[in-house]
C-alpha positions in Angstrom: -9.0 -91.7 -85.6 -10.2 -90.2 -82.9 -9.8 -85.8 -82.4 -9.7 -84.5 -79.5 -11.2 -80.8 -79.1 -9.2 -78.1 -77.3 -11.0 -75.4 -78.0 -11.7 -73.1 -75.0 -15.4 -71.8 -74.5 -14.7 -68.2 -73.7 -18.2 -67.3 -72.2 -17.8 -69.8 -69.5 -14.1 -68.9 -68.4 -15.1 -65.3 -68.2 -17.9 -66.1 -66.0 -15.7 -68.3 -64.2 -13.3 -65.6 -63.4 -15.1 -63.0 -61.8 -16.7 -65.6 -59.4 -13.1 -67.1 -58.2 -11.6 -63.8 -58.0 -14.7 -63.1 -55.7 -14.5 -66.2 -53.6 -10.7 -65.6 -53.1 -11.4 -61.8 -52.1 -14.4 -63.3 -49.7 -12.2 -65.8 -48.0 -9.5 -63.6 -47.7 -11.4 -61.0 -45.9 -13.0 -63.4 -44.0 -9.4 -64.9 -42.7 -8.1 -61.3 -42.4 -11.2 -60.4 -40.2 -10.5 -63.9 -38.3 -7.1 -62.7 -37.7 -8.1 -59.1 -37.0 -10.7 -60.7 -34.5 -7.7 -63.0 -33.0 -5.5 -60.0 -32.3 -8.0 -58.0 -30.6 -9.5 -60.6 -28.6 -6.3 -61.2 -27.7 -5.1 -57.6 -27.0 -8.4 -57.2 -25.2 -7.8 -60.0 -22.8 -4.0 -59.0 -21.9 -5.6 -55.4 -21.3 -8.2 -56.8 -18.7 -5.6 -58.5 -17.2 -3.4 -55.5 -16.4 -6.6 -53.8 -15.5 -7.4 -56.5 -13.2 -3.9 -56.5 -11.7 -3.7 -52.6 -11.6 -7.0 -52.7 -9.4 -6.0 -55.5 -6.9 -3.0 -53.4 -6.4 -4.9 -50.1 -5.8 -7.3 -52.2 -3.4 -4.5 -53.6 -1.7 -2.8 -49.8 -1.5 -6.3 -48.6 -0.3 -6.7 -51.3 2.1 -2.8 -50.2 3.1 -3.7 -46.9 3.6 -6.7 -47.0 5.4 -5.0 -49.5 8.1 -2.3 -47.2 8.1 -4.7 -44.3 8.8 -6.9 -45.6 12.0 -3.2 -47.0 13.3 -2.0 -43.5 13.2 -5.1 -42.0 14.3 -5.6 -44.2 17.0 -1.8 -43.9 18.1 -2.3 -39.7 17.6 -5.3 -39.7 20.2 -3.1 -41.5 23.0 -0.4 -39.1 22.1 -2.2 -35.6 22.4 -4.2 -37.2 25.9 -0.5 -38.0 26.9 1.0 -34.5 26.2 -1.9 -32.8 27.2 -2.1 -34.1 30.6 1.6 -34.1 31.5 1.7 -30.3 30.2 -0.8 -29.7 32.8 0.7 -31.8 35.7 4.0 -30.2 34.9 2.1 -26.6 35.3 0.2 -27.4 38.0 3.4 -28.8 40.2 5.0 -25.6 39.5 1.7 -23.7 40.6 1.8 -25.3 43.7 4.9 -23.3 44.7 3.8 -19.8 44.5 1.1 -17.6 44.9 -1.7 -18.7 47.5 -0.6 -22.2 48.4 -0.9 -24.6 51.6 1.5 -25.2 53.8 1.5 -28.1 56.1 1.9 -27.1 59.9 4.5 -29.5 60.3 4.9 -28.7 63.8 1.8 -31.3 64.8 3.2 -33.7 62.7 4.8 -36.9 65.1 8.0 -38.8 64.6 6.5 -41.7 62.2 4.9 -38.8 60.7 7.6 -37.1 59.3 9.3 -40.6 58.8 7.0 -41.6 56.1 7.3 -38.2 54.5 10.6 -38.5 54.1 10.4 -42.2 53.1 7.6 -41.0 50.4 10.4 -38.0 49.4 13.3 -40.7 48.7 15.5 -38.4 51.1 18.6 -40.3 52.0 19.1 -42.5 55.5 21.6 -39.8 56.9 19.5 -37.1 56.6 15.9 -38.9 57.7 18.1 -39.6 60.8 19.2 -36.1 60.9 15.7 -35.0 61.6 14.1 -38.0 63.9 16.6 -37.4 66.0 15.7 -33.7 66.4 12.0 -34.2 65.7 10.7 -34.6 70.0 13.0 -31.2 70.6 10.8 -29.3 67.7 8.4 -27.8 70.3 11.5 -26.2 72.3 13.5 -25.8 69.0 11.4 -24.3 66.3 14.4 -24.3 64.1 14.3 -28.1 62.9 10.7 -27.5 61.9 12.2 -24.2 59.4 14.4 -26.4 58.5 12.1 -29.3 57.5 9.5 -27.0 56.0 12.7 -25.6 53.8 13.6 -29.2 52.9 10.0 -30.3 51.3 9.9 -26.7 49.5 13.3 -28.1 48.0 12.1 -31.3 47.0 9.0 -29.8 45.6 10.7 -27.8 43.6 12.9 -30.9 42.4 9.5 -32.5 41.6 8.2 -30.0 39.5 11.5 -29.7 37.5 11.2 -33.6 36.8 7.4 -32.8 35.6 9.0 -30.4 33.2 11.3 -32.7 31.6 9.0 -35.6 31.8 6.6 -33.4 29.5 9.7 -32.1 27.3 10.7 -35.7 26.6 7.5 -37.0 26.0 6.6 -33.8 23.7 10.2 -34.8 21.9 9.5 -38.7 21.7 5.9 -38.0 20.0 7.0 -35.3 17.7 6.1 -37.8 14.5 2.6 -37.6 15.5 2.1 -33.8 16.3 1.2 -31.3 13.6 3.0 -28.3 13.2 0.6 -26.0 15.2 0.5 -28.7 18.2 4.5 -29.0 18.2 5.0 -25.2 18.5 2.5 -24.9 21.6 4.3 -27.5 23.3 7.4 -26.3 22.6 6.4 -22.4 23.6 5.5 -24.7 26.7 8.5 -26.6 27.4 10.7 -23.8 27.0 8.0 -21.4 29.5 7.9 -23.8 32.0 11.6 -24.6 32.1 12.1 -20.9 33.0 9.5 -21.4 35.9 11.3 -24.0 37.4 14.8 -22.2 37.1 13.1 -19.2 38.9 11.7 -21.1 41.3 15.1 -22.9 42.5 16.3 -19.5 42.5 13.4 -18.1 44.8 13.9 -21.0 47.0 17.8 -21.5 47.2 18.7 -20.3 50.5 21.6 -18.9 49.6 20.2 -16.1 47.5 19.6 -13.1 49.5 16.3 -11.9 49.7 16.5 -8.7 47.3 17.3 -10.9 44.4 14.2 -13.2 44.6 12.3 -10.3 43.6 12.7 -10.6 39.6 12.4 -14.1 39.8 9.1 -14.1 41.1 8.2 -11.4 38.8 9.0 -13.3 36.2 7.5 -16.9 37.4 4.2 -14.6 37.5 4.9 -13.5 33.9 5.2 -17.1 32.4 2.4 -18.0 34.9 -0.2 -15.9 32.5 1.3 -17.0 29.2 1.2 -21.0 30.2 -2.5 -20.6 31.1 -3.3 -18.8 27.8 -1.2 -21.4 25.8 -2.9 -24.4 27.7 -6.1 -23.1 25.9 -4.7 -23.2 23.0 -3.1 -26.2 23.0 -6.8 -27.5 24.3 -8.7 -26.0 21.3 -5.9 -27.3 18.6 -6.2 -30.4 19.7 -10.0 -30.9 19.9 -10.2 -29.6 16.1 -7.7 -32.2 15.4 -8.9 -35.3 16.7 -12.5 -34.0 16.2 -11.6 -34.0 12.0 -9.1 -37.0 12.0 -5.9 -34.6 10.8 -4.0 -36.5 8.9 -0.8 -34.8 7.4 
């Protein structure tokens, strides 16, 4: 009859133990590090992917930005070369109807003459008649050539009112490109030069009488001094400017 032994050598097993407790503890800090690593990796990778997409956008906004800034800039320089020279035609149409100015001797001017001055003028068919008609008589009748002269001192005066409002509207039109300095000097302009022109209408409307031309031209000479000094300014405002790229 054959026995069969059950009898547990307890050396071995508590050898055993120890060592499969510390392959279990092994292989589960080993997967646990695995999974650790797994996380991170992945963590690490979604992170350089938001990085990544965080600085295409920022180069892309940069990239916005600086086309944005030379299209402005560029668009800034036409606009103050713009103002700055219609400020200065305005002023210098309005000059050129007081103080020392020339006056054509329209005496020696023939028929045709005087035709295509009043062609150039856009003066009406009725009235260019109204003076060729007269115009051979002029040496024996000074009074058509007074009358002519009075005419063109009109129309110039017309002219350099339409000066004034062509720099007014083009001072209005560009105001998104002006900084605040620039807009007050053109508007310290617009308004100085407005009151030029409404003095010299009155200094030339032949219907005022003569004593009450005297404060109009006091004043024209007045505004004269505080255009020029403002045309400086404007001058040197916009030269430091463009000359620094303002950008505001």
């Amino acid at each position: 009859m054959m026995i069969i032994d059950f009898s547990v050598v307890w050396g071995s097993y508590f050898i055993s133990v120890p060592l499969i407790l510390a392959t279990v503890w092994a292989g589960t800090k080993y997967l646990s590090k695995k999974y650790v690593d797994q996380k991170f990796n992945k963590k690490l990778e979604t992170h350089k992917h938001e990085l990544q997409t965080i600085m295409e956008f920022n180069k892309f906004d940069i990239q916005r930005k600086i086309q944005d800034f030379n299209l402005y800039t560029v668009k800034k320089h036409e606009v103050y070369l713009t103002l700055y020279r219609l400020f200065h035609e305005a002023d210098g149409y309005a000059r050129g109807m007081y103080g020392l100015r020339h006056v054509p001797d329209y005496k020696n001017h023939t028929s045709s003459e005087i035709s295509k001055i009043l062609d150039e003028s856009e003066v009406g068919e009725e009235r260019k008649k109204y003076f060729l008609e007269r115009w051979e008589s002029r040496y024996e009748n000074s009074s058509i050539v007074d009358e002519f002269s009075k005419l063109m001192d009109r129309i110039r005066v017309n002219m350099a009112d339409e000066q004034q409002k062509k720099a007014h509207n083009e001072w209005i039109y560009s105001k998104l490109y002006l900084s605040e300095n620039v807009d007050e000097l053109c508007s310290e302009l617009s308004n100085l030069l407005w009151q030029v022109c409404w003095d010299l209408h009155t200094y030339y409307d032949q219907n005022v009488p003569g004593q009450d031309k005297v404060e109009p031209m006091k004043s024209i000479k007045e505004n004269n001094e505080k255009i020029s000094s403002l045309l400086v300014e404007l001058k040197n405002e916009m030269q430091k400017e463009l000359s620094i790229g303002y950008y505001k």
